[in-house]
OpenMM code with the backbone's topology and positions (N, CA, C; nanometers):
from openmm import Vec3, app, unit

residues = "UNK UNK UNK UNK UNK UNK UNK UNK UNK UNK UNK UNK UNK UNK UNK UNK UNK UNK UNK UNK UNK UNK UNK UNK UNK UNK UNK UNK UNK UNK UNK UNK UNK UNK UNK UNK UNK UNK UNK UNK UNK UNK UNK UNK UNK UNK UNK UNK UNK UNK UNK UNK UNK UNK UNK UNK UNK UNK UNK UNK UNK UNK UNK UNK UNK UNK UNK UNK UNK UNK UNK UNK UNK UNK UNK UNK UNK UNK UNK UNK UNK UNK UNK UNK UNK UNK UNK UNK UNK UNK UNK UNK UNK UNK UNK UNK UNK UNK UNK UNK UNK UNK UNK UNK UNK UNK UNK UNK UNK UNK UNK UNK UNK UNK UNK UNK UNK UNK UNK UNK UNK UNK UNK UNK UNK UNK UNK UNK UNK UNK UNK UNK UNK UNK UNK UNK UNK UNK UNK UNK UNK UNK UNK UNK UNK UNK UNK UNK UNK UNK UNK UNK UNK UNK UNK UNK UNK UNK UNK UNK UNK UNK UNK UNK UNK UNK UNK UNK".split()
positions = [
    Vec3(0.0839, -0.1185, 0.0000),
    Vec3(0.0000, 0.0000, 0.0000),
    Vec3(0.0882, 0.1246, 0.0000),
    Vec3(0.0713, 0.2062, -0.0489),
    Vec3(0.1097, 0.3238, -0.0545),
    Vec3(0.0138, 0.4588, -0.1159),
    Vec3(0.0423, 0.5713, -0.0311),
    Vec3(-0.0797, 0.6664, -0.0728),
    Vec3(-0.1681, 0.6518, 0.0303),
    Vec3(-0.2738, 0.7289, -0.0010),
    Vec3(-0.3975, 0.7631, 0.0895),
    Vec3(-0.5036, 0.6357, 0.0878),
    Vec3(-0.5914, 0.6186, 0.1820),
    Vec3(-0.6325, 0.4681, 0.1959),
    Vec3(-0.8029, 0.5527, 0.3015),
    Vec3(-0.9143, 0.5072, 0.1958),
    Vec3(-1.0170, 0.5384, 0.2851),
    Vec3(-1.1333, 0.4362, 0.2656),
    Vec3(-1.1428, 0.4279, 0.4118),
    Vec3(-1.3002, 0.2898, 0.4068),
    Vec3(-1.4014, 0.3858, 0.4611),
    Vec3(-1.4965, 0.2780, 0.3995),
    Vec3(-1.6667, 0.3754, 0.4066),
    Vec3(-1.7467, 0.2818, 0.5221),
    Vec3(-1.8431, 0.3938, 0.6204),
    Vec3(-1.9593, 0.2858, 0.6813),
    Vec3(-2.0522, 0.2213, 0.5506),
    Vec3(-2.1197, 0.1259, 0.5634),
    Vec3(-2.2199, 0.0835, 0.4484),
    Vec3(-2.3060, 0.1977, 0.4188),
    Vec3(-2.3284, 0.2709, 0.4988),
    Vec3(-2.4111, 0.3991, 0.4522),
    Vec3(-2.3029, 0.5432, 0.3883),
    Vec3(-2.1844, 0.4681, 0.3237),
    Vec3(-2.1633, 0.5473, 0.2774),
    Vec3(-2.0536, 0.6680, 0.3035),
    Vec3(-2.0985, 0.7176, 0.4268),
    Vec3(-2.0337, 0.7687, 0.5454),
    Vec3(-1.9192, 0.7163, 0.5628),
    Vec3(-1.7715, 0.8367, 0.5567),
    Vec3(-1.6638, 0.7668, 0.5637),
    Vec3(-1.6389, 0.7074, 0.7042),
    Vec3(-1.5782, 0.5824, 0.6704),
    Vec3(-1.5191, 0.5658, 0.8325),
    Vec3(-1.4142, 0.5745, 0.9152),
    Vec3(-1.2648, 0.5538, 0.7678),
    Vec3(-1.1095, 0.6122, 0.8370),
    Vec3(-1.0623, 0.6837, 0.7120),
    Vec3(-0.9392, 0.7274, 0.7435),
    Vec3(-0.9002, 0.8102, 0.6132),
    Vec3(-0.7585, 0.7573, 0.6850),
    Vec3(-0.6134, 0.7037, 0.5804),
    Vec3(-0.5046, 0.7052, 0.6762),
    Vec3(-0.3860, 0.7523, 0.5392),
    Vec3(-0.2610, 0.7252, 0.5239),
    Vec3(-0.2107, 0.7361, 0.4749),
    Vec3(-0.0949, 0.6101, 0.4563),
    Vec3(-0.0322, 0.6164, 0.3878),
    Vec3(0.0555, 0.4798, 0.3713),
    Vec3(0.2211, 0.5266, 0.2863),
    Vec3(0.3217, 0.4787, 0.3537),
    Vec3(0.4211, 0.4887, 0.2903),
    Vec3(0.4994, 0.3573, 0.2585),
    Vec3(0.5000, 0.2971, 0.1798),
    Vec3(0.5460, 0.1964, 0.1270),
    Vec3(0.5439, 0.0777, 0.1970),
    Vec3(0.3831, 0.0558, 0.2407),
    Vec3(0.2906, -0.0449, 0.3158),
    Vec3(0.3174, -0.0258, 0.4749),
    Vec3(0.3479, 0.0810, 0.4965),
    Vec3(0.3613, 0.1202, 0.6688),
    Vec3(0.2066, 0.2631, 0.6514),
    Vec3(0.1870, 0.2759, 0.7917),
    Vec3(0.0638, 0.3841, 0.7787),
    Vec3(0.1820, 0.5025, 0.8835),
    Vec3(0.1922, 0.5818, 0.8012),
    Vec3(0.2303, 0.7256, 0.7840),
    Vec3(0.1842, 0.8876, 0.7825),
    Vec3(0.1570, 0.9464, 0.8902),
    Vec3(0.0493, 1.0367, 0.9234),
    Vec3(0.0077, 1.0270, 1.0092),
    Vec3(-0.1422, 1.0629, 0.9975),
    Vec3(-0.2661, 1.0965, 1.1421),
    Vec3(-0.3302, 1.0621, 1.0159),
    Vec3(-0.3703, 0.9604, 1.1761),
    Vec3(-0.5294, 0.8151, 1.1063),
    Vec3(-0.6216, 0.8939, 1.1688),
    Vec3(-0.7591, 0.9111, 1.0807),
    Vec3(-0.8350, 0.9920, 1.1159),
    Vec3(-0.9826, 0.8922, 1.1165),
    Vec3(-1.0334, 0.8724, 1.2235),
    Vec3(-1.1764, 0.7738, 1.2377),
    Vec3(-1.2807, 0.8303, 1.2785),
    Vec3(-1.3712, 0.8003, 1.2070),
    Vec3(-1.5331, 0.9146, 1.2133),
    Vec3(-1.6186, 0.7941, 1.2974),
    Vec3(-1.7188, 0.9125, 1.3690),
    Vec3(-1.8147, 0.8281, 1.4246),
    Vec3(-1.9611, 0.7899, 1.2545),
    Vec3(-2.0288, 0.7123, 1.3087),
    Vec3(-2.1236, 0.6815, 1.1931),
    Vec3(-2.1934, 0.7674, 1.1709),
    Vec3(-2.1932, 0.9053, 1.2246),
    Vec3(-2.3092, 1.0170, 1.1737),
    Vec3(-2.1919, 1.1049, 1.1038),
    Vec3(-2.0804, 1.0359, 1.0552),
    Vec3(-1.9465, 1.1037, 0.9972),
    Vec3(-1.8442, 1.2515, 1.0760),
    Vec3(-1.8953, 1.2259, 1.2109),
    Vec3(-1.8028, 1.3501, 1.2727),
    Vec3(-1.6843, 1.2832, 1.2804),
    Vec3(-1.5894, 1.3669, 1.3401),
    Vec3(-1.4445, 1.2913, 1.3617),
    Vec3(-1.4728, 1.2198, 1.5300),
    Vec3(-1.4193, 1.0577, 1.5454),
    Vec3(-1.3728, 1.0760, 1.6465),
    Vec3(-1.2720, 1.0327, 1.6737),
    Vec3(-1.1632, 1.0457, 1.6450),
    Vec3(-1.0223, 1.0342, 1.6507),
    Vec3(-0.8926, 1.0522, 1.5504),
    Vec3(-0.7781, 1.1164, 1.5925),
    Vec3(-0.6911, 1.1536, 1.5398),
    Vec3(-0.5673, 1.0657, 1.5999),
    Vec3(-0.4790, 0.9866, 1.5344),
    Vec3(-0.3885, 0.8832, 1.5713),
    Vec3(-0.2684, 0.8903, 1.4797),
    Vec3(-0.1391, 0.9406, 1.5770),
    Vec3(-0.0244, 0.9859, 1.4754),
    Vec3(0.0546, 0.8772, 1.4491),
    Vec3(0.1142, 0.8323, 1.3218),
    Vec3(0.1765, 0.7226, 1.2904),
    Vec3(0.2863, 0.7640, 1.2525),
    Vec3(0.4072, 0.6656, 1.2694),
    Vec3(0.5274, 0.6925, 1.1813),
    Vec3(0.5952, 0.6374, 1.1697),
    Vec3(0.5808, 0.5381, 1.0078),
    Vec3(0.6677, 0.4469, 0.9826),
    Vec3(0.6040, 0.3113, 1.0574),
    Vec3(0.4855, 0.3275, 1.0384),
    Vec3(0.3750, 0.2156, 1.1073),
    Vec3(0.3760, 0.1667, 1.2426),
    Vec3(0.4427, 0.2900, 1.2933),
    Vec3(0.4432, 0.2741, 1.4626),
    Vec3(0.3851, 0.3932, 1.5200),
    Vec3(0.3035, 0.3447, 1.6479),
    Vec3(0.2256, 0.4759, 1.7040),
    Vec3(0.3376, 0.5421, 1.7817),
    Vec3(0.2136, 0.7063, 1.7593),
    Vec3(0.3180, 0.8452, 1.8252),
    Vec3(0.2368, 0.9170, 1.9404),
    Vec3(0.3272, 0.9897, 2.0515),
    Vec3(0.2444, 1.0710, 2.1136),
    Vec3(0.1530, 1.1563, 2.0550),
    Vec3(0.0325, 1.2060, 2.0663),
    Vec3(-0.0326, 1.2709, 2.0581),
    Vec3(-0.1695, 1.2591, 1.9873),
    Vec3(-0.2403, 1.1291, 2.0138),
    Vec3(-0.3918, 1.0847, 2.0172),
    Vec3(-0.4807, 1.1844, 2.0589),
    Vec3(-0.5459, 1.2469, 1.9558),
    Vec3(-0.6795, 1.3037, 2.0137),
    Vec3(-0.8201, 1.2418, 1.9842),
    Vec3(-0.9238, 1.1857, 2.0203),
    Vec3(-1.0478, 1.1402, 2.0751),
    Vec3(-1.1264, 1.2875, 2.0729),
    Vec3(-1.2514, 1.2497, 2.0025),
    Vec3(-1.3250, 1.3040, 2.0251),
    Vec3(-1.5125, 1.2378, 2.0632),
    Vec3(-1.5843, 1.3323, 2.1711),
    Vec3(-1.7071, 1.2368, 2.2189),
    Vec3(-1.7694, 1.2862, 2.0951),
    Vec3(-1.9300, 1.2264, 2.1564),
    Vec3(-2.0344, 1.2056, 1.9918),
    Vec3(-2.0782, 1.3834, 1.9335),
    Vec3(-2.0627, 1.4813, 2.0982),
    Vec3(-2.0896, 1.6093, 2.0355),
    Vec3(-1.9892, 1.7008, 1.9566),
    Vec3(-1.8382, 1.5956, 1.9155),
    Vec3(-1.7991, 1.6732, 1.8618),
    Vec3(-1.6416, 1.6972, 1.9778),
    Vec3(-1.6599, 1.7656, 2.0394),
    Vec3(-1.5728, 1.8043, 2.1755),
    Vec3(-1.4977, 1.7050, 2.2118),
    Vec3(-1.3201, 1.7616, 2.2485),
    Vec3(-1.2301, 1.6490, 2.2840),
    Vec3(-1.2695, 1.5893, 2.3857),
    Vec3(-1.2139, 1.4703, 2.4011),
    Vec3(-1.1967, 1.3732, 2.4923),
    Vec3(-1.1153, 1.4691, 2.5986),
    Vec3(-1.1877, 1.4840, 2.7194),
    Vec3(-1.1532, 1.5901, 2.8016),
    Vec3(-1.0215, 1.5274, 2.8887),
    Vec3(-1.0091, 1.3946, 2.9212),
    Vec3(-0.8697, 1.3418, 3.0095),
    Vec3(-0.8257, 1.2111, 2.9472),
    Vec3(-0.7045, 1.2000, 2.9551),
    Vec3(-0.6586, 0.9947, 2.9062),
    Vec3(-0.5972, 0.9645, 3.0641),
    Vec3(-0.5835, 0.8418, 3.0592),
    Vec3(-0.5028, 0.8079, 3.1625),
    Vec3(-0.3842, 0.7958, 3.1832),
    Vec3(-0.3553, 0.8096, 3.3434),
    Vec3(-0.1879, 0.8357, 3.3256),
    Vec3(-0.1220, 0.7254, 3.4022),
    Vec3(-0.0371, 0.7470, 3.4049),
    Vec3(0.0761, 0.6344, 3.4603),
    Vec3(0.0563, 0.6242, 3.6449),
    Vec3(0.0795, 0.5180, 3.7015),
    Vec3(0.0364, 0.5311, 3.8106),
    Vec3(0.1972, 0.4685, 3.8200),
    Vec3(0.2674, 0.5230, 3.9504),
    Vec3(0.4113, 0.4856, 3.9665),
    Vec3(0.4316, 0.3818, 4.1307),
    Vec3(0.4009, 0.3248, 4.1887),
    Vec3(0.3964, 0.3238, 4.3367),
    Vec3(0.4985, 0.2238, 4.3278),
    Vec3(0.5710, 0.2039, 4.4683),
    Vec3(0.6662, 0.0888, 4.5221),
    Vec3(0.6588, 0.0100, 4.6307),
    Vec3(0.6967, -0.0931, 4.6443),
    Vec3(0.7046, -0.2192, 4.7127),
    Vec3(0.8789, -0.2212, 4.7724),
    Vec3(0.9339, -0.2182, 4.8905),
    Vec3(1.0062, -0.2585, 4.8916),
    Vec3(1.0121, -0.3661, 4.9821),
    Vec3(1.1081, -0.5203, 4.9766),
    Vec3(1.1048, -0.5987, 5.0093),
    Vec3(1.2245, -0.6577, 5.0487),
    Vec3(1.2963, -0.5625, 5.0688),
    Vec3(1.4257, -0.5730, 5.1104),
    Vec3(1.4950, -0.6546, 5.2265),
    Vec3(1.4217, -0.6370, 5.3085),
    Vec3(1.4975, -0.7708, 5.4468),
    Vec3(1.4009, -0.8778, 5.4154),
    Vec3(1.3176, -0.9029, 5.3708),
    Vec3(1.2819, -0.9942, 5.3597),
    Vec3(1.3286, -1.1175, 5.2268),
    Vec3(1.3190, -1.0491, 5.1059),
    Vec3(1.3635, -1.0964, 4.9810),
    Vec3(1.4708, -1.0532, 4.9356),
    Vec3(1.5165, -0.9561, 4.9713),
    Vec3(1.6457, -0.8677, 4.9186),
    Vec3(1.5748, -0.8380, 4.7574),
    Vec3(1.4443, -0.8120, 4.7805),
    Vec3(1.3839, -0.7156, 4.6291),
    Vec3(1.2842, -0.5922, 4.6631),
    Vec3(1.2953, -0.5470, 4.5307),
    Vec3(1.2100, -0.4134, 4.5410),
    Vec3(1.1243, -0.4044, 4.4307),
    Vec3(1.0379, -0.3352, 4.4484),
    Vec3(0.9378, -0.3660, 4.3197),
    Vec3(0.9103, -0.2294, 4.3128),
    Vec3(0.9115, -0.1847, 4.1354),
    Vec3(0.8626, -0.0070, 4.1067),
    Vec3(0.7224, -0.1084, 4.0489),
    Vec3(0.6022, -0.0479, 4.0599),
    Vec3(0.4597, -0.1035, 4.0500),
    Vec3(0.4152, -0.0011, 3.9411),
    Vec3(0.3186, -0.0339, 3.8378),
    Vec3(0.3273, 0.0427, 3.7461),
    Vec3(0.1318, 0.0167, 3.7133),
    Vec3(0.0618, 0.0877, 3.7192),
    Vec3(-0.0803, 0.0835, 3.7270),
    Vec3(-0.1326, 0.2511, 3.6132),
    Vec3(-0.2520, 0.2729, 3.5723),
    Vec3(-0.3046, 0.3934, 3.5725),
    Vec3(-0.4055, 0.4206, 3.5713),
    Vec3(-0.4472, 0.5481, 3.5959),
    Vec3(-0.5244, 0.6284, 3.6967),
    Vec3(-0.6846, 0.5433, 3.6439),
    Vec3(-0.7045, 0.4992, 3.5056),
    Vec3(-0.8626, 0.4467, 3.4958),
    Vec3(-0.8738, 0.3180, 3.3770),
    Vec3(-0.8988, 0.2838, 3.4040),
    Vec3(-0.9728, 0.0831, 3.3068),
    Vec3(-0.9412, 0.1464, 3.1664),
    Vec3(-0.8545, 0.0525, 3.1080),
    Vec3(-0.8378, 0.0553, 2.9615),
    Vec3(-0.8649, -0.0894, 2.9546),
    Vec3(-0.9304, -0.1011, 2.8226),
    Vec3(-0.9392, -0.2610, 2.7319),
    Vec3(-0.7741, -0.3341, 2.7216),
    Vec3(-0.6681, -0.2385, 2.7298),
    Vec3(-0.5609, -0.3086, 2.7265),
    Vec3(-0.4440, -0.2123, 2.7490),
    Vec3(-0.3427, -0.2567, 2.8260),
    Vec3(-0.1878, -0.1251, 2.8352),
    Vec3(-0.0510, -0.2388, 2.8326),
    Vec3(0.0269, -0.1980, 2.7676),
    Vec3(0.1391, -0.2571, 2.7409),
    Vec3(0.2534, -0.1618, 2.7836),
    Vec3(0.3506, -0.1844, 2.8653),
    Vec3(0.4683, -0.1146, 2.9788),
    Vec3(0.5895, -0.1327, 2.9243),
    Vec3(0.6579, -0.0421, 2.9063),
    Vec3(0.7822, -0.0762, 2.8567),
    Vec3(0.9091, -0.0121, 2.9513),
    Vec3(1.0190, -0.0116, 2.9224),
    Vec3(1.1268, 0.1260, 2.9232),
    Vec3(1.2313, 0.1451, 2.8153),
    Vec3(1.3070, 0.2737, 2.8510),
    Vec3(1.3444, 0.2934, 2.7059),
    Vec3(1.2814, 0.4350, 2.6520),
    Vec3(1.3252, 0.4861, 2.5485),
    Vec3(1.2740, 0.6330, 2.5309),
    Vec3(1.2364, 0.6546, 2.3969),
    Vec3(1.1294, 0.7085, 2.3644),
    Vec3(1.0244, 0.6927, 2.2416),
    Vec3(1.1471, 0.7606, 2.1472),
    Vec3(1.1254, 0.7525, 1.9957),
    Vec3(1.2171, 0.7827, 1.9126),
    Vec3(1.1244, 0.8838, 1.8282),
    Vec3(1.1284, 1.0459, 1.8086),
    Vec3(1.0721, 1.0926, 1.7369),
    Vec3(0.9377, 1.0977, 1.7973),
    Vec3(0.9186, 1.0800, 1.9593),
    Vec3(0.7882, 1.0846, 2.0258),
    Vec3(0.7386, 0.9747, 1.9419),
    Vec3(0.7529, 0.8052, 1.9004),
    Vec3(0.6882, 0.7744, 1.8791),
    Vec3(0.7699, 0.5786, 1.9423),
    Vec3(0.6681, 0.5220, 1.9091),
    Vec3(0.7322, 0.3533, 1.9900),
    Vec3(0.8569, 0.2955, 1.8838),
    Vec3(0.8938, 0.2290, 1.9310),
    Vec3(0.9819, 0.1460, 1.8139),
    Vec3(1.0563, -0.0171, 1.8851),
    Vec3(1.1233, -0.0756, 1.7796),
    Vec3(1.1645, -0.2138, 1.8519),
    Vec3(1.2123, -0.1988, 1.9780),
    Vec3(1.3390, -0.0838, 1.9783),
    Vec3(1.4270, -0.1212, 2.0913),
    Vec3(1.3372, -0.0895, 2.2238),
    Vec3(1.2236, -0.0215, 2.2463),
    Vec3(1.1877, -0.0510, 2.3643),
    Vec3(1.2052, -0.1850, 2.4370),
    Vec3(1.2324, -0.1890, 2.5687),
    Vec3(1.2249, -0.2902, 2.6971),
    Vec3(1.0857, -0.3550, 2.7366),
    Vec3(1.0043, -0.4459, 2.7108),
    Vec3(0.8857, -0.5360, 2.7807),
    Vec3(0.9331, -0.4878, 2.9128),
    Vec3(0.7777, -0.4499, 2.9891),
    Vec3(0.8144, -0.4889, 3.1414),
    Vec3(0.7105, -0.6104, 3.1605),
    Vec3(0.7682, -0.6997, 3.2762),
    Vec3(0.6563, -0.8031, 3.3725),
    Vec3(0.5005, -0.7425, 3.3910),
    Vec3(0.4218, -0.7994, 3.2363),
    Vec3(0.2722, -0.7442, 3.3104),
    Vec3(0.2242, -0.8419, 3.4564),
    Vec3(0.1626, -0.8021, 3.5271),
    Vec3(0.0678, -0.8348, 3.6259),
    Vec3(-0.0829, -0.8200, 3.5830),
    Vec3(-0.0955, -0.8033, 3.4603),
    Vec3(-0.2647, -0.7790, 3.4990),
    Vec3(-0.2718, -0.7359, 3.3120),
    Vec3(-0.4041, -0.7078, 3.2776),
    Vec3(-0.4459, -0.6247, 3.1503),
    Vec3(-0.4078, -0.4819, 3.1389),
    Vec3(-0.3814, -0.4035, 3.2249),
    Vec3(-0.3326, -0.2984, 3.2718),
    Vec3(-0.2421, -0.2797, 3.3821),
    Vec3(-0.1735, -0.3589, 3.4018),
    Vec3(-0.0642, -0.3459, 3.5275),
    Vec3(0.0657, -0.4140, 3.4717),
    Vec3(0.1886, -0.3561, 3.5497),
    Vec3(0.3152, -0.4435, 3.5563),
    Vec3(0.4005, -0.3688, 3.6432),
    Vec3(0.5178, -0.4529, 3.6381),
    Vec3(0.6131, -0.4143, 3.7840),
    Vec3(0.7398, -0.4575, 3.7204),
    Vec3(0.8415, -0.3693, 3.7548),
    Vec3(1.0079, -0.3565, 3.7205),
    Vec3(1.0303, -0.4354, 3.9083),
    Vec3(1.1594, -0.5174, 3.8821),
    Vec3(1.1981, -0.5756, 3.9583),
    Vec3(1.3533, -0.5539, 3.9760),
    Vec3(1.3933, -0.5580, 4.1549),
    Vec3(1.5391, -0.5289, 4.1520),
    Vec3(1.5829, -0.6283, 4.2604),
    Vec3(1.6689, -0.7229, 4.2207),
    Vec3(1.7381, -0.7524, 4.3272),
    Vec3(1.8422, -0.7206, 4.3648),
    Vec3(1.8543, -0.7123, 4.5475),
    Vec3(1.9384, -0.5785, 4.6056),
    Vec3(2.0013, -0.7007, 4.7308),
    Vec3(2.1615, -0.7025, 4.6626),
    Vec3(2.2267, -0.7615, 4.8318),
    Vec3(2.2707, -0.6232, 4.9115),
    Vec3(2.2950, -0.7086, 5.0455),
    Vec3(2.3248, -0.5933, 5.1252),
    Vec3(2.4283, -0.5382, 5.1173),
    Vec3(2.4212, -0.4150, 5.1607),
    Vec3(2.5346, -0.3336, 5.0826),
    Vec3(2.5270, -0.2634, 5.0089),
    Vec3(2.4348, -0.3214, 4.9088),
    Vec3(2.4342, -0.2403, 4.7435),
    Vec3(2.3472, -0.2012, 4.7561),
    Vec3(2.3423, -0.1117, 4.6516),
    Vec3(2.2521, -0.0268, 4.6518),
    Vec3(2.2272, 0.0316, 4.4445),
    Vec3(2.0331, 0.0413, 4.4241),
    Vec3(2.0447, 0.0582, 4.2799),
    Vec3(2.0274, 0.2226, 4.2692),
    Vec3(2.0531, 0.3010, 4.1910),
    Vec3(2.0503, 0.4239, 4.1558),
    Vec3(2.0162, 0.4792, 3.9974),
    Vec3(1.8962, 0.4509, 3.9503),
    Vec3(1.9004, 0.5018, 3.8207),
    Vec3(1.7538, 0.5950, 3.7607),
    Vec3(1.7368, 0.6614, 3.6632),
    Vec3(1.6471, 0.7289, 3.5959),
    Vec3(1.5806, 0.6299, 3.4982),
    Vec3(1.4429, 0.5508, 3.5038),
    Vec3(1.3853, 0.5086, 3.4196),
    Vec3(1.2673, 0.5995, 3.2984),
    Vec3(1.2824, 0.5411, 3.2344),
    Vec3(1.1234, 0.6165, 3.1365),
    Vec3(1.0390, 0.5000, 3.0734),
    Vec3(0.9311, 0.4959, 3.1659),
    Vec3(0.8279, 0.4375, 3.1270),
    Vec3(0.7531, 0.4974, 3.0080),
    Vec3(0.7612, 0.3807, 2.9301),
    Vec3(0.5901, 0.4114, 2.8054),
    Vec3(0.5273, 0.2908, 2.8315),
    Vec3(0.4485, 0.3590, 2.8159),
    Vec3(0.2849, 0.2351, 2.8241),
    Vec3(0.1772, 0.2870, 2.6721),
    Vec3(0.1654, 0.1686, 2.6339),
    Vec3(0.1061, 0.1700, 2.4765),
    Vec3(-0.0680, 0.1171, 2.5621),
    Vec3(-0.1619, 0.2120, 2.5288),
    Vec3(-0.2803, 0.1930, 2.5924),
    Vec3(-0.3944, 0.1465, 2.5042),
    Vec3(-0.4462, 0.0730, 2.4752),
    Vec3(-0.5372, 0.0189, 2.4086),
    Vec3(-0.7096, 0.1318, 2.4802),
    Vec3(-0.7490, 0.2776, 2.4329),
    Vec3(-0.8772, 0.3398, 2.4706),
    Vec3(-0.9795, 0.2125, 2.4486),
    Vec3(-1.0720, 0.2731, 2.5192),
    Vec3(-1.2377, 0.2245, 2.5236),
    Vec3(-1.3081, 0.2331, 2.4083),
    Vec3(-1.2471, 0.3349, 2.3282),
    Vec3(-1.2443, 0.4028, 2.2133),
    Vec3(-1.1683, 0.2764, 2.0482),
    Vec3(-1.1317, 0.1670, 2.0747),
    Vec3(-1.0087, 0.1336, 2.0676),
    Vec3(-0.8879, 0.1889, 2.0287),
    Vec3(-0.8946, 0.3211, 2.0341),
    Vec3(-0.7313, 0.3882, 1.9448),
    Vec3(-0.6159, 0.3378, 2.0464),
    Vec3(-0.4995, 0.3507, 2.0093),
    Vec3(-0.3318, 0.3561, 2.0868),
    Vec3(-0.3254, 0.4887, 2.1382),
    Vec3(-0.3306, 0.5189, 2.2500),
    Vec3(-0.2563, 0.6115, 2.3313),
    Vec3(-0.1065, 0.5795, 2.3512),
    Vec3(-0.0092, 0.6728, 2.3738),
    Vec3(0.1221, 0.6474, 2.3927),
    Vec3(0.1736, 0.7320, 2.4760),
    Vec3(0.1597, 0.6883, 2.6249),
    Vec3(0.1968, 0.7537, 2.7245),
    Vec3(0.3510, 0.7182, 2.7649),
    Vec3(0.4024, 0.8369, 2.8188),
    Vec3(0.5257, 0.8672, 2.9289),
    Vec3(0.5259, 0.8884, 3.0352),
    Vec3(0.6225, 0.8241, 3.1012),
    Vec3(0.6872, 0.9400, 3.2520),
    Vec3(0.8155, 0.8724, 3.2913),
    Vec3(0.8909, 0.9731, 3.3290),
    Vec3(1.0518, 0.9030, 3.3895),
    Vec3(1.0230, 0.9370, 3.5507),
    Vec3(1.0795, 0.8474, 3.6188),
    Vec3(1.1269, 0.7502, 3.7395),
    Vec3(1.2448, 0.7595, 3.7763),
    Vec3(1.3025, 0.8346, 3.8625),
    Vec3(1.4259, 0.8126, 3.9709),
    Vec3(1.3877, 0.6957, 4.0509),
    Vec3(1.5155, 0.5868, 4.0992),
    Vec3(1.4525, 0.4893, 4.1388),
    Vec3(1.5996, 0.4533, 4.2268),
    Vec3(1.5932, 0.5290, 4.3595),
    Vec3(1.7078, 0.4986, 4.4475),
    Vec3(1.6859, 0.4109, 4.6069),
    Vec3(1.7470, 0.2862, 4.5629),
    Vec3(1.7349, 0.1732, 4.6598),
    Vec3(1.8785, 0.1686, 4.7143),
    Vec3(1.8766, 0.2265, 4.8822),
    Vec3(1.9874, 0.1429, 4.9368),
    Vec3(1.9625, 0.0365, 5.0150),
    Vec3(1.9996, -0.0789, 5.0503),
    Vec3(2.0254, -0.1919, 5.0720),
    Vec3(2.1436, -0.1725, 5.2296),
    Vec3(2.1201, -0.1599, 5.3455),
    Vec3(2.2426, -0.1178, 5.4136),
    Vec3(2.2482, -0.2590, 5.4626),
    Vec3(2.4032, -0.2538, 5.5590),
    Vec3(2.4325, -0.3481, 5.6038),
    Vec3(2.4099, -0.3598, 5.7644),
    Vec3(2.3247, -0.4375, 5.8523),
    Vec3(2.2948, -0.4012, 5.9756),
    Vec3(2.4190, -0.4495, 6.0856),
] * unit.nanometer
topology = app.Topology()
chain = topology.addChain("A")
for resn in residues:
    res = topology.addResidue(resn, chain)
    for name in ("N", "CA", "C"):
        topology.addAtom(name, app.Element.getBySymbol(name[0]), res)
């Protein structure tokens, strides 16, 4: 495929409009509700999603909030010698996928990191810590969000993540 690419509801009424560069979708995918308003704008590049999804409801008007990254920790240190960064957000998506690693061009690509899901929307980075040591680093979470809506959201946030481990 290459070039512009548009499907119709049976009534006619368009239903996406996208673009294509040499069988990758390239642009902002644009999806109408069935009375043909817009409801969604989805940036592509190089057939991978990008920050900046806009949603719109049936009157027209943006999608007023998305969800965000929920960051919390577990530490488990005298007990397991582990720590857990917990990774949740703020409301129910049909699906969220966690990574780390830092978007390229604000948008996903291979070299992102899988994190350990826990759930349809959950996962957790894991550290094991002997005594003594101690971990010290800056993460950046993306989470690829499957809306209610079904579009890809492509959320961020970076994480300082300082565990000491002392010796008693």
């Amino acid at each position: 495929k290459h070039g512009k690419f548009t499907q119709y509801y049976q009534s006619g009424i368009i239903h996406s409009e996208m673009y294509y560069d040499s069988g990758k979708i390239d642009g902002i995918v644009k999806r109408y509700h069935k009375d043909g308003k817009l409801k969604a704008e989805a940036p592509y590049k190089k057939g991978c999603e990008c920050l900046g999804l806009k949603e719109y409801i049936l009157n027209g008007n943006p999608r007023p909030h998305y969800p965000e990254i929920v960051i919390q920790t577990e530490d488990k240190l005298l007990s397991t010698g582990s720590y857990y960064v917990r990774l949740s957000l703020t409301e129910r998506v049909k699906r969220a996928e966690f990574y780390t690693g830092y978007l390229k061009d604000g948008c996903v690509h291979d070299g992102l990191i899988a994190v350990l899901s826990t759930g349809k929307d959950a996962g957790e980075i894991g550290y094991t810590i002997a005594p003594g040591d101690f971990v010290m680093e800056r993460i950046n979470i993306v989470v690829k969000i499957e809306t209610i809506a079904g579009n890809i959201l492509i959320k961020q946030k970076s994480y300082n993540v300082a565990v000491d481990f002392p010796i008693f």
